[in-house]
C-alpha positions in Angstrom: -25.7 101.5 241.2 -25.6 103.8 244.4 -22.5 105.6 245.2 -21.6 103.4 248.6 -22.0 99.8 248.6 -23.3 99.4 251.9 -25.9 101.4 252.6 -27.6 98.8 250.5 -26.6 96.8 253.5 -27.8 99.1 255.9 -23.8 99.9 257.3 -23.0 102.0 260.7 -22.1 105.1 258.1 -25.7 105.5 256.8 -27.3 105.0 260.5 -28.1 100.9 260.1 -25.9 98.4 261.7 -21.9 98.5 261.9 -20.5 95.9 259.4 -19.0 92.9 260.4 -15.7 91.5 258.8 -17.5 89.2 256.2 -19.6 92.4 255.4 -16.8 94.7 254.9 -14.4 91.9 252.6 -17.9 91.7 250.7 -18.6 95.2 250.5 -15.1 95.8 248.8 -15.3 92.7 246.2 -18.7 94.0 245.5 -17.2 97.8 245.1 -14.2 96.4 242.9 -16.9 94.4 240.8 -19.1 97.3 239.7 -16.3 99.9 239.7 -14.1 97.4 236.8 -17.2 97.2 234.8 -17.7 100.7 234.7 -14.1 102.2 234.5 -12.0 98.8 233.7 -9.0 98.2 235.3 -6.9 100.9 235.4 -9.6 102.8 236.2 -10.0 101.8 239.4 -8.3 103.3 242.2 -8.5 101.8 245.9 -9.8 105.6 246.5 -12.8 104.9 244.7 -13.2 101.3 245.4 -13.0 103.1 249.5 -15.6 105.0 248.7 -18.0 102.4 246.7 -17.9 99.9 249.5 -17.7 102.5 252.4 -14.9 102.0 254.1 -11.4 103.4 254.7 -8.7 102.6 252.2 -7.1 101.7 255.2 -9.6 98.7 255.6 -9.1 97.5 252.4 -5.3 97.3 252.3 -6.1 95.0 255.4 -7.6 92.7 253.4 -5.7 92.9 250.6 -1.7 93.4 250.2 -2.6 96.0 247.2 -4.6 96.6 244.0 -3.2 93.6 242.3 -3.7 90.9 245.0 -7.6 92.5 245.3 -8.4 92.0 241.5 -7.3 88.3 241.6 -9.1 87.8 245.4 -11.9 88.5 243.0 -11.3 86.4 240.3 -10.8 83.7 242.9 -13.7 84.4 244.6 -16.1 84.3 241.6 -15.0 81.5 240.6 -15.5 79.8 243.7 -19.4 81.1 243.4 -19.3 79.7 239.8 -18.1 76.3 241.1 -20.7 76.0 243.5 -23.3 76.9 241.5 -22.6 74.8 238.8 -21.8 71.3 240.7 -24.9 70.8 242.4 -25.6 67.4 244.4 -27.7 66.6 241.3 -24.8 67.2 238.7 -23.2 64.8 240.9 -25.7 62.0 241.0 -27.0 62.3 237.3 -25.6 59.5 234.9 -23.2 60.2 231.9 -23.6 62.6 229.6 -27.1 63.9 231.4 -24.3 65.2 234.6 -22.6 66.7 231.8 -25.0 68.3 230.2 -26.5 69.7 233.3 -23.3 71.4 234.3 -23.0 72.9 230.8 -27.1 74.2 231.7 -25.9 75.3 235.6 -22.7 77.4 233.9 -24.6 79.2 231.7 -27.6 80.2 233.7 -24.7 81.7 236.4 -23.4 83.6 233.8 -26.9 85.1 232.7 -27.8 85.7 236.0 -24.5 87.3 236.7 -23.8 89.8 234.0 -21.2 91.9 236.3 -19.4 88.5 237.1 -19.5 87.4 233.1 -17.7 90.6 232.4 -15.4 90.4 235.0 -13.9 86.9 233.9 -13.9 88.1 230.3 -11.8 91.7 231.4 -9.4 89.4 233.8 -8.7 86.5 231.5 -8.0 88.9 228.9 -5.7 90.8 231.3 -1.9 90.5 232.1 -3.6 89.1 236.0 -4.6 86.1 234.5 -0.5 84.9 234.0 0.0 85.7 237.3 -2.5 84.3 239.4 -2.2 80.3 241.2 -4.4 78.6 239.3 -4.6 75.5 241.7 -6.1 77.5 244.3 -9.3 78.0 241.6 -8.8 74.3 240.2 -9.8 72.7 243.5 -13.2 74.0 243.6 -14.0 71.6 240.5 -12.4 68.7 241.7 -15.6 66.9 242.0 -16.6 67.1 238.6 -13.4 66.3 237.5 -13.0 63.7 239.2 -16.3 61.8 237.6 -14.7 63.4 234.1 -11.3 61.6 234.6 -13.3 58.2 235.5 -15.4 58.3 232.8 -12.0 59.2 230.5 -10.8 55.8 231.7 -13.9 54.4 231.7 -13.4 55.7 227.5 -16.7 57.3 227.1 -14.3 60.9 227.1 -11.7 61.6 225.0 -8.4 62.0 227.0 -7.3 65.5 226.9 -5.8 68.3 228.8 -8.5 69.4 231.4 -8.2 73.0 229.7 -9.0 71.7 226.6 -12.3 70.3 228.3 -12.8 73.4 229.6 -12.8 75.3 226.3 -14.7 72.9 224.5 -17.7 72.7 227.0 -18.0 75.5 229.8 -16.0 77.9 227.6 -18.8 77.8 224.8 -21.3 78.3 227.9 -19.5 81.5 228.7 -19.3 82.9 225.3 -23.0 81.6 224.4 -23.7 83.9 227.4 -21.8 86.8 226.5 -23.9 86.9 223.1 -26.9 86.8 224.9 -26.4 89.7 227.4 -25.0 91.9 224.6 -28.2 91.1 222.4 -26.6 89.3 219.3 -28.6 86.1 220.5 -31.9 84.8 222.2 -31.8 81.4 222.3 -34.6 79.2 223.5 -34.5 76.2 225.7 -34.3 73.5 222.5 -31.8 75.7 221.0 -29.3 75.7 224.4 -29.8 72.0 224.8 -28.5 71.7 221.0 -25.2 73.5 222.1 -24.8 71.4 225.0 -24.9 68.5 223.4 -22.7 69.6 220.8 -20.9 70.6 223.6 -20.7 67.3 224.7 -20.0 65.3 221.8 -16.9 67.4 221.2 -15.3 65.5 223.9 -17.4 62.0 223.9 -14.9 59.2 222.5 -16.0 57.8 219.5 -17.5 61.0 217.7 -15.3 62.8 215.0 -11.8 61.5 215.8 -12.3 59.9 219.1 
């Protein structure tokens, strides 16, 4: 990883082009990605995370009231990215379960491809940030496939439980299924990942185990 951010992007600082606003907020979030990974939280400073994206700490406390509000910017921010990236237009037009087990396929292929971002929500959701951040400005972003989950709950083809309890029993095996693979424990082929999301799946069907 290179010491400033954007001279990937070709910034005013290393001779290329000055940075517009989107650049700079995504110069920072990109700085504060890397630097969390590599020194973890408290490790950190908004001096280094300056330095990383190149920009004035100055800039940054623009953006962002202070350290805390940056790290859950962050967390708000990937999981946008995750949101999109999972609910494609075909997750929405594909039939029950196949919608469901295509967003189950689209959350872990994100976290694969996005091994900085994987570690990230591990680190944060493990963190005293996660009790403190608004959680329905995140929950929004999967309104559409929640939407077709709480039709197909009345429809009773999903058992009716907490959306949370979805979550863990579906995309929170994809994130953890993921987290073996980066680290090595696991190299699962594409017969093998289809098993877990259907197991996945007929956790929270109705009418398996004590539906």
């Amino acid at each position: 990883m290179g010491s400033c951010y954007c001279s990937l992007q070709g910034c005013s600082s290393m001779g290329g082009y000055l940075m517009t606003v989107e650049d700079k907020a995504t110069a920072i979030l990109q700085a504060t990605l890397e630097l969390v990974a590599e020194h973890g939280f408290h490790g950190t400073a908004m001096s280094k995370i300056a330095q990383r994206s190149c920009v004035s700490a100055g800039i940054i406390y623009h953006y962002f009231e202070n350290k805390d509000d940056l790290m859950q910017a962050l967390y708000v921010n990937i999981k946008q990215r995750f949101a999109e990236a999972m609910i494609t237009e075909e997750v929405l037009h594909l039939p029950y379960p196949d919608y469901l087990l295509k967003a189950w396929q689209n959350a872990y292929q994100f976290y694969i491809e996005h091994p900085l971002v994987t570690r990230y929500i591990e680190q944060f959701e493990n963190s005293p940030y996660y009790a403190t951040i608004d959680l329905s400005a995140i929950e929004q972003n999967f309104n559409p496939l929640m939407t077709r989950i709480y039709a197909d709950m009345q429809n009773g083809l999903i058992k009716n439980m907490p959306h949370w309890v979805i979550y863990d029993l579906t995309l929170g095996v994809a994130l953890n299924v993921a987290k073996h693979v980066l680290v090595g424990l696991l190299q699962p082929n594409d017969k093998l990942l289809l098993e877990i999301a259907q197991s996945c799946h007929a956790a929270i069907a109705k009418g398996t185990l004590l539906g």
